[in-house]
N, C-alpha and C positions, 0 to 999 in steps of 0.2 A: 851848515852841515853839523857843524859842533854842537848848536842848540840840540837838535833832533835829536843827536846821543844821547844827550843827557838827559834830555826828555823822556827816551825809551830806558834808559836807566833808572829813570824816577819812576816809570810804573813799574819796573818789575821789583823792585824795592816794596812798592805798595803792596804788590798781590800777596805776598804772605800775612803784612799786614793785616788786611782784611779776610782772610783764610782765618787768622786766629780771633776774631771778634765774638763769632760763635760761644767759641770755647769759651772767652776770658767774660762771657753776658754769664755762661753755664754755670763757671766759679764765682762770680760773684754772687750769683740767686743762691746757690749751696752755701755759701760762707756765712751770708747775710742769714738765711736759714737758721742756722747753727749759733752765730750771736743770738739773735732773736730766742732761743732753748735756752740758751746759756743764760741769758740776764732773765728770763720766765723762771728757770731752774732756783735761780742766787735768790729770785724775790720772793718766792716759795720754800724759801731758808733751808735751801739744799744746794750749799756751796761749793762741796765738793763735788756732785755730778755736773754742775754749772761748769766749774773749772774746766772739767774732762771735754764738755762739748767744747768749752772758749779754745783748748791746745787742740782739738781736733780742727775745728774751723782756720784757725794760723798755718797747722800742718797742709790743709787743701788750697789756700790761700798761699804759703810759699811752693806747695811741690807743684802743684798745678796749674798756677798764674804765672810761673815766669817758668822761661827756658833752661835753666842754668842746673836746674835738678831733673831733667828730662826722665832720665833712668830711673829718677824713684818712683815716675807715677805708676810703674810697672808693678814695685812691688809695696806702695803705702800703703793700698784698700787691705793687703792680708797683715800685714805689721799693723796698722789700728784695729784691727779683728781683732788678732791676737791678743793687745796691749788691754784695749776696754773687756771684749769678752771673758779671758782665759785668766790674765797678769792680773789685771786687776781683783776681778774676785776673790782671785786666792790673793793677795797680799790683804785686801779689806776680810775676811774673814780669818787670816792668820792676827789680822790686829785685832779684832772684838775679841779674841782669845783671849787679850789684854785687859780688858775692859770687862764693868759690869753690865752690861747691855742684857738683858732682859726686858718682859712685859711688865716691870714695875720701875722700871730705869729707862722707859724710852726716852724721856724730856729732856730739855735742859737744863741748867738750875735756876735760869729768872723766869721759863717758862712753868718749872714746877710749882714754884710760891706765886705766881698768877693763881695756879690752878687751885691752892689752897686757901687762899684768898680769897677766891669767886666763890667760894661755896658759902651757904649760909642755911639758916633755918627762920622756915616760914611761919610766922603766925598768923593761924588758920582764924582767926575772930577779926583781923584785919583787912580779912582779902576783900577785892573791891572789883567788880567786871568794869571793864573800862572800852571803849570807844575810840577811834581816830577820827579827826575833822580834819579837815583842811582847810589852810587860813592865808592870809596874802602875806605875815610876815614865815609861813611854815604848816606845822599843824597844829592842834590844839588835843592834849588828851580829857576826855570828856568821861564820867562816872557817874551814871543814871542814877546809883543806889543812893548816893550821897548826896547828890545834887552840887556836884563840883566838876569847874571845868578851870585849869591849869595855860597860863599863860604861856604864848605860844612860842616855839621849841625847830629847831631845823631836822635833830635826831640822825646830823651827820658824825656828831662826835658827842662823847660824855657831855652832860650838860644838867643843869638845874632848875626845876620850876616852881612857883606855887601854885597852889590850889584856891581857886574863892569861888564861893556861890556861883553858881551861873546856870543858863538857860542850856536847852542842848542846842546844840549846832545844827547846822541844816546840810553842811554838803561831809557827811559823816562817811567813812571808806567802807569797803564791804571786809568782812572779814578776812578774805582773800589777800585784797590791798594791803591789809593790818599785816600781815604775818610779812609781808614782803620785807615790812619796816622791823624786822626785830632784834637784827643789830641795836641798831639805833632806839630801840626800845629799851631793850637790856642794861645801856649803859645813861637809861634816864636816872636821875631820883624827883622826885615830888614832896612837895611840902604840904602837909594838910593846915586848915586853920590853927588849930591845936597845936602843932611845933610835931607833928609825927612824919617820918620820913616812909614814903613807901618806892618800892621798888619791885620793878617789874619780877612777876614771879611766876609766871606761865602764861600762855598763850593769849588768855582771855583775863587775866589778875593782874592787881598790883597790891602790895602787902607790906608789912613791917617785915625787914626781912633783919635777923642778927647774923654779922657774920662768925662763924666758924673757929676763922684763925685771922688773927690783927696783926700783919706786919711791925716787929718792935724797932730792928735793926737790920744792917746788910744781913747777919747769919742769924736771927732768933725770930722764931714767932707766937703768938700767946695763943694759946686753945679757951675759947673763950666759956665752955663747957663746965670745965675746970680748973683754968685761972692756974694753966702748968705751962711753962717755958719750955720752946720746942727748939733744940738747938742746930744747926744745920753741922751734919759730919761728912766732910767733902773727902773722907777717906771710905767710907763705903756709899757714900750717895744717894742719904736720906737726911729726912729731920728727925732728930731722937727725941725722946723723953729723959728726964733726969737719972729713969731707972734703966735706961739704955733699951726700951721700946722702938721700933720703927713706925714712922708714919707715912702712909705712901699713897701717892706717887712718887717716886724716890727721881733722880737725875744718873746721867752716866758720867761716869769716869773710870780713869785707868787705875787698876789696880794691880800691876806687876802680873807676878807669878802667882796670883790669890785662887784663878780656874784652875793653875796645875797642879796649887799644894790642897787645892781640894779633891781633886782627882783622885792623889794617889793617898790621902790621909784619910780619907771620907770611908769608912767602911761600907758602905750603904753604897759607894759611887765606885770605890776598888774592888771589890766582889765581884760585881756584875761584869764589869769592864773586864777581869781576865778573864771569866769564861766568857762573853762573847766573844773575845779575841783569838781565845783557843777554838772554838766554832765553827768561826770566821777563817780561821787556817783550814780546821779541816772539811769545812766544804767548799771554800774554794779547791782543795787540794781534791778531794774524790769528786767534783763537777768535772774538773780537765782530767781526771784519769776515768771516768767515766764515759763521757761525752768520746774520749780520744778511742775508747777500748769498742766500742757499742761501734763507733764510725768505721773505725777500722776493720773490725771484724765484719761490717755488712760490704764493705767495697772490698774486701776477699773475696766474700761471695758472690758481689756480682761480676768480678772478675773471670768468674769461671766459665770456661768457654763452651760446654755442655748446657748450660743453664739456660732454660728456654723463656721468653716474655721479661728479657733481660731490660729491655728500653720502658715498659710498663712498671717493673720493680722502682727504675730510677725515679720514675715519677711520683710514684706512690712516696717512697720514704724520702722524698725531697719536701713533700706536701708541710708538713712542718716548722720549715724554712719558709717557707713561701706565705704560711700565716701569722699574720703580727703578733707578736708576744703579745700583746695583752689580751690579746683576743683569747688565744689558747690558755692563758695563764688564769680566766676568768670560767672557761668553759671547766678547765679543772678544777676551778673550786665547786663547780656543783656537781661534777663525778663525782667527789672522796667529800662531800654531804658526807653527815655522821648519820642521816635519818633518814635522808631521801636519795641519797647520791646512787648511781647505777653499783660502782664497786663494789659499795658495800652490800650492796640489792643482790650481787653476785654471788660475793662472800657467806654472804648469810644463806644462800641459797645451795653452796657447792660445802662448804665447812660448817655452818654454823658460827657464826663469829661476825662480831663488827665493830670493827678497830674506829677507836675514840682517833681520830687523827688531828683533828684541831685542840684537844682537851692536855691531851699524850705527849709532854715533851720531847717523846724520844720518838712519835708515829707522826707527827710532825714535820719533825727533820727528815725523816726517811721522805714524805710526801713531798719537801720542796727539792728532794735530789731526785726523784725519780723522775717532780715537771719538767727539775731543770736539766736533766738528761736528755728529756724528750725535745724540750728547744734546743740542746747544743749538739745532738750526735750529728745532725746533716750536714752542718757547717764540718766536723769535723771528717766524715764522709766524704766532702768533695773533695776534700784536698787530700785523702789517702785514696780516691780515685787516681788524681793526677800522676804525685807522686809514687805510685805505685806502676805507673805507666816507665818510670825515667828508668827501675832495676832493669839493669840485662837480662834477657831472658835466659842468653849461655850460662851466663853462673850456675842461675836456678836449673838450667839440666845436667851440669857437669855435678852438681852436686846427687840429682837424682838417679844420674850412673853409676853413683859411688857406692849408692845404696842408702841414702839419708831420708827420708819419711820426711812426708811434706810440712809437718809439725816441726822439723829438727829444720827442713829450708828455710821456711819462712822467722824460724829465732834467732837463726844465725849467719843468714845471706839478705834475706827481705828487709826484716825489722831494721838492724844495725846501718843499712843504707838509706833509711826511710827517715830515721831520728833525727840526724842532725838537721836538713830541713824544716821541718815538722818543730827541733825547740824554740823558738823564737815565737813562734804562731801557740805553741800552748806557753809562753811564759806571757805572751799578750793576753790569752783563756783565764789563766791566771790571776792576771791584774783585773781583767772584768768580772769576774766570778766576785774575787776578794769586795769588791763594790755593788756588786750588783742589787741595788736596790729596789727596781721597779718589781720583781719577782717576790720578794721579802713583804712588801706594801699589800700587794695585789693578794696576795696566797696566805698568808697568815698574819698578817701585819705584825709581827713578831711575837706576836702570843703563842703558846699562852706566857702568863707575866710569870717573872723568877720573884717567889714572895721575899718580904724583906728588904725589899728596894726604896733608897729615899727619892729613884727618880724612875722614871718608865722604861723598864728595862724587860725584854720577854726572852724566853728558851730557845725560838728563833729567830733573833733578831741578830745581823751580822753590826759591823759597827758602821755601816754606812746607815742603816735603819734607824740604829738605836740614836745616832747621832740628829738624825733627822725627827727622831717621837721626841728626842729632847727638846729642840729648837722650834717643833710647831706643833706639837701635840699634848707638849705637857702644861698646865693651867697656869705656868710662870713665865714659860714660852723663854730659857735662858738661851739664848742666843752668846753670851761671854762664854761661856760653860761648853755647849756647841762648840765654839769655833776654837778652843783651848784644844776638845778632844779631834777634832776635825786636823789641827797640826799635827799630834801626835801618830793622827792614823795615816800623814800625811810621812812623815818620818822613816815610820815601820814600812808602809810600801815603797817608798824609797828603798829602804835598807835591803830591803827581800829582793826585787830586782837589780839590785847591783851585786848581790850576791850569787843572784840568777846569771849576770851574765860575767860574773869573774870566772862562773865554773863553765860556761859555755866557751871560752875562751881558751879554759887551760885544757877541754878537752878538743880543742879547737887545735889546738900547740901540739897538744899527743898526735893527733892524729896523722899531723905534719910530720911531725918527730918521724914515725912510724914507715913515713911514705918517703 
């Protein structure tokens, strides 16, 4: 009888056991997953993304393999979101602010002197069309024109041949075959009878190739051009000249505060940067008092209980919202066309006139407040629909007993009750306006350009824009420089919305006070 117990003890002991097999086959496929990225990542000499996958796989590996963290699995998928998506970028773009990182500073510095190294110049009276053969210790390179055929070679690693007299070969590759091999090509040399080295120099040549730049020492290399010493200055992340020239491909490294004392010292870089910044205030600022005024003022009107095809109105000017910014943000660039656009088809036809609006700095800016009033008023519409629902209706008639005109209710019974809900939802309007990029790109891509600039800087461009034509649009592509001004814009909206809500607070306190 005692056995049986324990018996019926020992399966139910198992059944969860096996309940959790599933799962724990599930984690391992993921984990195993996730290593396998991570060590592809690291041998792809991208160590630091490697890293991120290896502490995610540990992270699914402890919270979801054992028991003992049960509750985190609940909330680990949004904390790794956050952590890779959100944390991470901004901290790796607040560093290259540090950094020289540009398109002349992508490398490393043992990969940059590779890359200066490898270059050479080809002597065109040397070149030689050559052949593959295949041979039982390898292949054999073969040169019709000379009648040389080069002892044979595996073309899995750097390696050395000679060249003698010889027949051609008979199981020769198709050209096809040849280019598979051209690694292994590239890093042949050959010896002709004569003592001349040739090296492979395009697809179908091999050639006397001179190189370029001769490795002297760890930091120096010789230009062989010129017979000048090129010295490596791992404070800004090139090779120099003696007369303090750059030669590049340059390498990255940290150079402090070098992006932000160029910012603000650069006149060519501080110009532009405060008037986009002042810009950038006040079209965010007249988007949300736009968008807010435009909304508000039609969900009055539909409010009105006289108003007939009131549920057909909703629909119409909801339509808006309903279509995807870019869609509309694209249809308006061929309305307000300077030549063909319908506006100005109008304009010209009702006045006489037809505003330069992409040429115009200032009809310009008007054109991306008016798009971007058209995409924001519905949004702001619904929610002064709602909200407009929550006032008493008593207030608003004790007041219209009194004799108050409905212009004097609605500023000083309607409005006043409507705002403090409503701040919170325009200091969010705010922060997306202050950013709002994809409008900026789409509708004038910031042009037209402010003249006088050392970097791509336009009339309307906000500094999310402007920060973006620097980092992949301008021919240096400075990514340091970028993510320098990318903190500071990082800073200043910080600063603005804390400010935003110390004063929603204190009138938050009054109000209390009051009551």
């Amino acid at each position: 009888m005692t056995a049986s117990v324990d018996l019926a003890h020992k399966d139910k002991d198992q059944v969860p056991r096996l309940a959790a097999v599933p799962r724990l086959v599930g984690v391992g496929i993921v984990t195993l997953g996730l290593l396998f990225g991570a060590f592809y990542l690291y041998m792809l000499a991208q160590p630091l993304f490697g890293a991120i996958l290896l502490a995610l796989a540990v992270g699914v590996a402890i919270v979801f393999g054992t028991n003992r963290f049960y509750g985190a699995r609940f909330i680990f998928p949004g904390v790794a979101a956050v952590l890779i998506f959100i944390a991470f970028p901004v901290i790796y773009t607040i560093y290259l602010g540090f950094t020289n990182y540009s398109s002349f500073n992508l490398l490393t510095y043992e990969r940059a002197v590779s890359v200066l190294t490898a270059r050479g110049t080809v002597d065109p009276e040397t070149e030689q069309p050559f052949a593959v053969a295949r041979d039982d210790d390898g292949y054999r390179i073969w040169m019709p024109e000379a009648g040389l055929l080069s002892e044979p070679v595996t073309l899995d690693a750097p390696a050395e041949a000679e060249l003698t007299p010889g027949d051609s070969p008979i199981d020769l590759l198709t050209p096809r075959d040849a280019v598979a091999l051209r690694s292994g090509l590239q890093a042949l040399v050959l010896t002709t009878p004569d003592g001349r080295e040739l090296r492979n120099s395009g697809l179908r040549t091999f050639a006397t190739v001179t190189p370029d730049f001769i490795r002297i020492d760890e930091d120096s290399l010789l230009r062989t051009a010129d017979d000048v010493t090129l010295t490596a200055d791992h404070g800004r992340g090139f090779f120099v000249t003696p007369e303090g020239a750059t030669v590049p491909p340059g390498w990255r490294v940290n150079i402090g505060f070098g992006n932000f004392e160029r910012v603000f010292n650069s006149r060519g870089i501080r110009g532009p940067m405060v008037s986009i910044f002042i810009w950038t205030l006040i079209f965010a600022t007249a988007s949300v008092v736009l968008t807010f005024a435009v909304g508000l003022t039609l969900a009055v009107i539909l409010q009105w209980e006289h108003l007939r095809f009131k549920s057909l109105y909703r629909i119409l000017l909801i339509l808006p919202y309903a279509v995807p910014a870019f869609i509309s943000i694209l249809v308006f660039r061929g309305l307000f066309n300077q030549n063909f656009g319908e506006i100005n088809l109008i304009l010209n036809a009702l006045f006489g006139i037809s505003p330069t609006w992409f040429t115009d700095g200032t009809l310009a800016r008007v054109m991306l407040l008016i798009v971007n009033t058209w995409l924001g008023y519905p949004y702001m519409m619904l929610l002064a629909m709602g909200f407009l629902q929550s006032v008493p209706a008593d207030h608003k008639k004790a007041a219209a007993l009194e004799g108050a005109s409905s212009a004097r209710v609605f500023f000083t019974i309607t409005l006043p009750q409507i705002i403090p809900p409503f701040l919170p939802l325009l200091i969010a309007a705010f922060a997306f306006n202050f950013n709002n990029l994809v409008l900026v790109l789409l509708l004038t891509q910031g042009l037209p350009d402010i003249p006088g600039t050392v970097i791509p800087a336009g009339q309307t461009d906000i500094l999310a824009s402007f920060t973006y034509r620097m980092a992949f649009n301008d021919s240096s592509q400075q990514f340091g420089l970028a993510g320098a001004i990318t903190l500071l814009i990082f800073v200043v909206v910080a600063a603005i919305s804390y400010l935003n809500f110390v004063a929603m607070r204190r009138a938050a306190n009054r109000r209390a006070g009051r009551v």
